[in-house]
C-alpha positions as a printed Julia matrix, in Angstrom:
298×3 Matrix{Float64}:
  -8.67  -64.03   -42.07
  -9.42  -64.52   -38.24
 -12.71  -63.05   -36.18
 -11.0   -59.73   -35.87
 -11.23  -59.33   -39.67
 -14.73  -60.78   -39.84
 -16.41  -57.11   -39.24
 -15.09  -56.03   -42.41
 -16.66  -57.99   -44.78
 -18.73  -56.77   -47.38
 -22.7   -56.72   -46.86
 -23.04  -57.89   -50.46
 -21.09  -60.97   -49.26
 -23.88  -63.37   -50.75
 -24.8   -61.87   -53.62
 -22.82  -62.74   -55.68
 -24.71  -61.86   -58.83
 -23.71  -58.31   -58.24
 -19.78  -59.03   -58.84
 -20.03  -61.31   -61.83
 -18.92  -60.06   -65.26
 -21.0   -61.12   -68.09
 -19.75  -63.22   -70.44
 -21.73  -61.89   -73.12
 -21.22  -58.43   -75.03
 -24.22  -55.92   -74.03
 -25.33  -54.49   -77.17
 -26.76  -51.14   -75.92
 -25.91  -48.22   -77.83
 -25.94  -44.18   -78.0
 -25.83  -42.32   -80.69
 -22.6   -39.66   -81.23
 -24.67  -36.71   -81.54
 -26.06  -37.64   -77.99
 -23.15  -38.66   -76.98
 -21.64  -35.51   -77.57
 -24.2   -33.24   -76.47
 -24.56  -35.0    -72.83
 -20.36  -34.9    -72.75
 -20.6   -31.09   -73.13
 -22.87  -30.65   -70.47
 -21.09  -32.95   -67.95
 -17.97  -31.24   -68.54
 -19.0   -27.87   -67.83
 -20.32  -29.56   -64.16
 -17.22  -31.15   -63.85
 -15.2   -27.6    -63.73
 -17.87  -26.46   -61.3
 -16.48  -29.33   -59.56
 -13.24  -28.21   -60.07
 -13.71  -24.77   -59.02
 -15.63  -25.74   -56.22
 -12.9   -28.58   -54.69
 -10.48  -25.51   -54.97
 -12.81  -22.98   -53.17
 -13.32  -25.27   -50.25
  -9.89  -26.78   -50.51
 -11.09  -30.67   -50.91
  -8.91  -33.36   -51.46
 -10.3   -35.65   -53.52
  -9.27  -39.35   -54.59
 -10.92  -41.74   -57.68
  -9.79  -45.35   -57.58
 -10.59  -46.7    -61.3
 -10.08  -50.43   -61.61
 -11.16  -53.06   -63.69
 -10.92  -55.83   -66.44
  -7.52  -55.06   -68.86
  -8.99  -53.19   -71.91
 -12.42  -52.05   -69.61
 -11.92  -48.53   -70.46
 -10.62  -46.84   -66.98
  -7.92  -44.52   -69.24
 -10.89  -43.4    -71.47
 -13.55  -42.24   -68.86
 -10.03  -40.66   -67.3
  -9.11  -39.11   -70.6
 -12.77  -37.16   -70.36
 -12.17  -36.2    -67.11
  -9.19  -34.41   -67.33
  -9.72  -32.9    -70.61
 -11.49  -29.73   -69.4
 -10.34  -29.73   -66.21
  -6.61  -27.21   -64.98
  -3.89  -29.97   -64.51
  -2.8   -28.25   -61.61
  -5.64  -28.91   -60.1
  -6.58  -32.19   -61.64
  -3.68  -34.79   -62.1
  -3.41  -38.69   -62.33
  -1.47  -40.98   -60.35
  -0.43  -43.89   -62.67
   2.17  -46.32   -60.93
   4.9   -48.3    -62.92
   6.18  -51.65   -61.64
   7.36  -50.86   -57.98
  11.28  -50.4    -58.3
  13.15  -52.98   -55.69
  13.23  -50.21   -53.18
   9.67  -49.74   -53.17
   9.03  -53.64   -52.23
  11.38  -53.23   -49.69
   8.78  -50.12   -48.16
   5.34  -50.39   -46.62
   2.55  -51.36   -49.43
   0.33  -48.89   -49.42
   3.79  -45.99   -48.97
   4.37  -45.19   -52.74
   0.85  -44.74   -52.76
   0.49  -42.28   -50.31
   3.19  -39.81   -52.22
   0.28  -39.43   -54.4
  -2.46  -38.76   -52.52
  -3.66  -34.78   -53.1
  -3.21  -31.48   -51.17
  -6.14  -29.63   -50.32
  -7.48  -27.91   -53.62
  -6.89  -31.13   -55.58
  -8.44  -34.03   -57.25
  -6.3   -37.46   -57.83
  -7.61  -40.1    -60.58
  -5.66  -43.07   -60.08
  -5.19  -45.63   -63.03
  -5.02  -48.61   -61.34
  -4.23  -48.55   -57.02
  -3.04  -50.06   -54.12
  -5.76  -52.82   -55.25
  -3.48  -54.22   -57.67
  -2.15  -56.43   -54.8
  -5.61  -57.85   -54.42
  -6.1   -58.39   -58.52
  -2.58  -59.05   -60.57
   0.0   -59.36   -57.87
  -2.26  -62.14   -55.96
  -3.43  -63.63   -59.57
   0.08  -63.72   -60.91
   2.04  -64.64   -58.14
   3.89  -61.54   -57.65
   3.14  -61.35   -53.81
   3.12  -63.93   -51.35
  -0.39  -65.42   -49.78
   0.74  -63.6    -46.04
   1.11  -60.37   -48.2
  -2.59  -61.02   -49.41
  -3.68  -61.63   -46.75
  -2.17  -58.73   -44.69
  -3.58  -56.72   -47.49
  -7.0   -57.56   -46.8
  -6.53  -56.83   -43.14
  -4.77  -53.66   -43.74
  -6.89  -51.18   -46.74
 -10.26  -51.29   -44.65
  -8.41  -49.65   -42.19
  -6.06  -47.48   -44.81
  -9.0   -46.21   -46.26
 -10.35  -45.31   -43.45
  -7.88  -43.45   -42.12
  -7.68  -41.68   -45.43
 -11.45  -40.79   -44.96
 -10.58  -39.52   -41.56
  -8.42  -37.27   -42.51
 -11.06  -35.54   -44.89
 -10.15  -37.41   -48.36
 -12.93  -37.88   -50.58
 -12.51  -41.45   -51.49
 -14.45  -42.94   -54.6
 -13.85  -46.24   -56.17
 -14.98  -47.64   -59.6
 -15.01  -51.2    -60.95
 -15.15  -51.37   -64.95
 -16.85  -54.45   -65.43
 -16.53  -55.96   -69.53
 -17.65  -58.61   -70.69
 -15.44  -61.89   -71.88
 -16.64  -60.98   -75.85
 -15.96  -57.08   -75.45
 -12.62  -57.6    -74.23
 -11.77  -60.23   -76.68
 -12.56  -57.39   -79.05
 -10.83  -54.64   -77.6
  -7.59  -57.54   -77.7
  -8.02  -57.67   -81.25
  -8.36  -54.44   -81.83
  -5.09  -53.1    -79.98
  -3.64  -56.24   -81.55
  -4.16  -54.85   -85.08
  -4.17  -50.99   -85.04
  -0.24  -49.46   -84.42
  -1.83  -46.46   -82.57
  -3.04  -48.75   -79.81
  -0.43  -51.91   -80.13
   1.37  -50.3    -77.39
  -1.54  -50.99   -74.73
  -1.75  -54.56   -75.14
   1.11  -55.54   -72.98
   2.51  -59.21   -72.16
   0.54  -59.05   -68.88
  -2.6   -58.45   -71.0
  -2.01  -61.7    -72.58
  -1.29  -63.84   -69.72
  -4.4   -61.96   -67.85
  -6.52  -63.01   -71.23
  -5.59  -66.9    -70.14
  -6.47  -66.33   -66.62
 -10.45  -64.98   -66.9
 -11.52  -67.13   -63.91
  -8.98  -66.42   -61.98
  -9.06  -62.61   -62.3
 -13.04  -63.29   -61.46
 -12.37  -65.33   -58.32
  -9.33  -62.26   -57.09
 -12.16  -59.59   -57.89
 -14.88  -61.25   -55.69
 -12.63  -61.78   -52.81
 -11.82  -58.2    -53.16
 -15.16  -57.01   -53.22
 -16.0   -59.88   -50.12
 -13.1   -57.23   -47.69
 -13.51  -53.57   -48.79
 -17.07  -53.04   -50.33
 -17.73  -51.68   -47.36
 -20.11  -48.67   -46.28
 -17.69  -46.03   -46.21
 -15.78  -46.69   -49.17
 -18.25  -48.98   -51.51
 -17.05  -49.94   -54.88
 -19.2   -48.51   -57.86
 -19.73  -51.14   -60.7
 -19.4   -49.19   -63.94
 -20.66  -51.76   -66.76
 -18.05  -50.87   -69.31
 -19.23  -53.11   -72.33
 -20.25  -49.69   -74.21
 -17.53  -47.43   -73.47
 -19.31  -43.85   -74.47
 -21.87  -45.1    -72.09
 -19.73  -46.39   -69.32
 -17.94  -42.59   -69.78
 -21.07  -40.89   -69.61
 -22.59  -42.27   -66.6
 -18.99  -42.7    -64.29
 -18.49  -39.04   -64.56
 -22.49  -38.2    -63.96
 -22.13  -40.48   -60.83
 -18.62  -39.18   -60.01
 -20.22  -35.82   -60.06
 -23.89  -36.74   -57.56
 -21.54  -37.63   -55.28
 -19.93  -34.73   -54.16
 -22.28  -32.31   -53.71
 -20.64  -28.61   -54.75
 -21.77  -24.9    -55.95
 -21.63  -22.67   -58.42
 -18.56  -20.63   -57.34
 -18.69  -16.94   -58.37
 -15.96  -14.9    -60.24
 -14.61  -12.08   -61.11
 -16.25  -11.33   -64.86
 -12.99  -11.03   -66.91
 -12.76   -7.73   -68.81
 -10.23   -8.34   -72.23
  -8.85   -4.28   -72.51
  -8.21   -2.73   -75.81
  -4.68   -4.0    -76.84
  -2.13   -0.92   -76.43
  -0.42    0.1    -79.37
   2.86    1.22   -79.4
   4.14    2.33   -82.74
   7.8     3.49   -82.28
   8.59   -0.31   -81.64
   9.03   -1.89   -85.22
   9.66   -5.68   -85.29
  12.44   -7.53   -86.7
  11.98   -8.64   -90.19
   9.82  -12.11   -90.13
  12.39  -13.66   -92.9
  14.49  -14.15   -89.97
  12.57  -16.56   -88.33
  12.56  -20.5    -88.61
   9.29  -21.76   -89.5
   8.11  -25.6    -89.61
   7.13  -26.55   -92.92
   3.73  -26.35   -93.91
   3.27  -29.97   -95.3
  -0.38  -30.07   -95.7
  -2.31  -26.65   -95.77
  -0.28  -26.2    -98.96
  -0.79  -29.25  -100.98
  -2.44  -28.75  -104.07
  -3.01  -32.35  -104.56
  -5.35  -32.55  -102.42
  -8.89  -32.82  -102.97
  -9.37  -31.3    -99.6
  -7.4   -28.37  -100.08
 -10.49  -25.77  -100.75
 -12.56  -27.05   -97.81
 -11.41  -24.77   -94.45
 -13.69  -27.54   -92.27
């Protein structure tokens, strides 16, 4: 990397206990009616959030990366559930198109990036040059290299320039993965997220462990740290990314407006066209009386 680059190593360069997925599953557990209960609560803080990124016009960036089938879209999906998509998106990158290769790295990247008054999740980053593309060949050892030299100083101009950066590692274990594999392998709602790099990555553990140290070895750095999320529980791992997501920037209760509903007006010399002359879907279940079900409104 050269002395320049040597100033931008990671303090945790030694330890290297801290960056080392198990290879056993960790069998901790929640119930679902706690589960639940604590999911409620954090997403009524996370609209606070939400209300109070808008208020003070933040712009606000989550990098979640990890293992194939760690659960980053998951603890995603529970973000943005409650949350206005207009204020509230994710960034989720496709193969760059030949154009794009032909651009600066980090460019199609920075199209994402939010306006003030936003939050960005992104599904996978500009890291994926440091984790598949190195692992699979897909960029040339210069282009790793330059990579390395290059985000410490990306991100910090992106911190610079007032972006909240935050950056997650879901960390799974060689067993929980396997299962999650099988599991996708087997059920046709999820088929479609096992993908042929999942199966190549699946051959290539220590490799993907080697590309994830070396990542953490340049940009685990004091400004923009990477958060290990241990992922091997997923309701877990979703409970306490979004509780950390949400000690991390501090915010306010925002008041509003209390919204009054008024009486609706009525207006009876308007008579409505007959409701025969409407198309209606077919009602294919509420209406079977075959089913067992059919008396129970729950």
């Amino acid at each position: 990397m050269g002395k320049d680059h040597e100033k931008h190593h990671s303090e945790h360069e030694g330890n290297h206990l801290k960056h080392v997925e198990p290879e056993k599953k960790d069998h901790i557990l929640i119930s679902n009616k706690r589960y639940n209960k604590e999911l409620r609560k954090l997403e009524i803080e996370l609209i606070k959030l939400q209300e109070w990124v808008k208020y003070k016009k933040l712009k606000v960036v989550v990098l979640f990366e990890g293992r194939d089938a760690a659960g980053k879209g998951g603890v995603i999906k529970r973000i943005t559930e409650p949350l206005n998509p207009r204020s509230c998106r994710i960034a989720a990158l496709g193969t760059p198109t030949e154009k794009e290769k032909t651009e600066w790295y980090f460019q199609r990247y920075v199209k994402h990036l939010p306006f003030g008054s936003e939050i960005v999740l992104f599904d996978r980053s500009w890291y994926n040059r440091a984790g598949v593309e190195h692992v699979m060949g897909f960029c040339t050892e210069d282009q790793y290299q330059e990579f390395f030299r290059s985000c410490p100083e990306f991100e910090q101009m992106l911190i610079r320039s007032g972006i909240v950066l935050i950056k997650y590692w879901f960390s799974v274990s060689d067993e929980e993965q396997e299962i999650r594999f099988q599991e996708r392998l087997n059920d046709p709602t999820k088929s479609w997220k096992l993908s042929p790099m999942d199966v190549v990555s699946r051959e290539k553990w220590v490799e993907y462990s080697k590309a994830k140290d070396e990542m953490f070895k340049y940009t685990d750095l004091k400004d923009s740290p990477w958060y290990v999320v241990p992922a091997d529980n997923q309701k877990l791992a979703r409970l306490n990314c979004i509780s950390h997501l949400l000690s991390l920037i501090p915010y306010e209760h925002v008041p509003a407006d209390p919204i009054v509903l008024l009486p609706r007006k009525a207006n009876p010399a308007y008579i409505r066209p007959p409701i025969s002359d409407q198309t209606f879907v077919p009602d294919r279940y509420g209406r079977n009386k075959d089913d067992d079900d059919a008396s129970d409104p729950d």
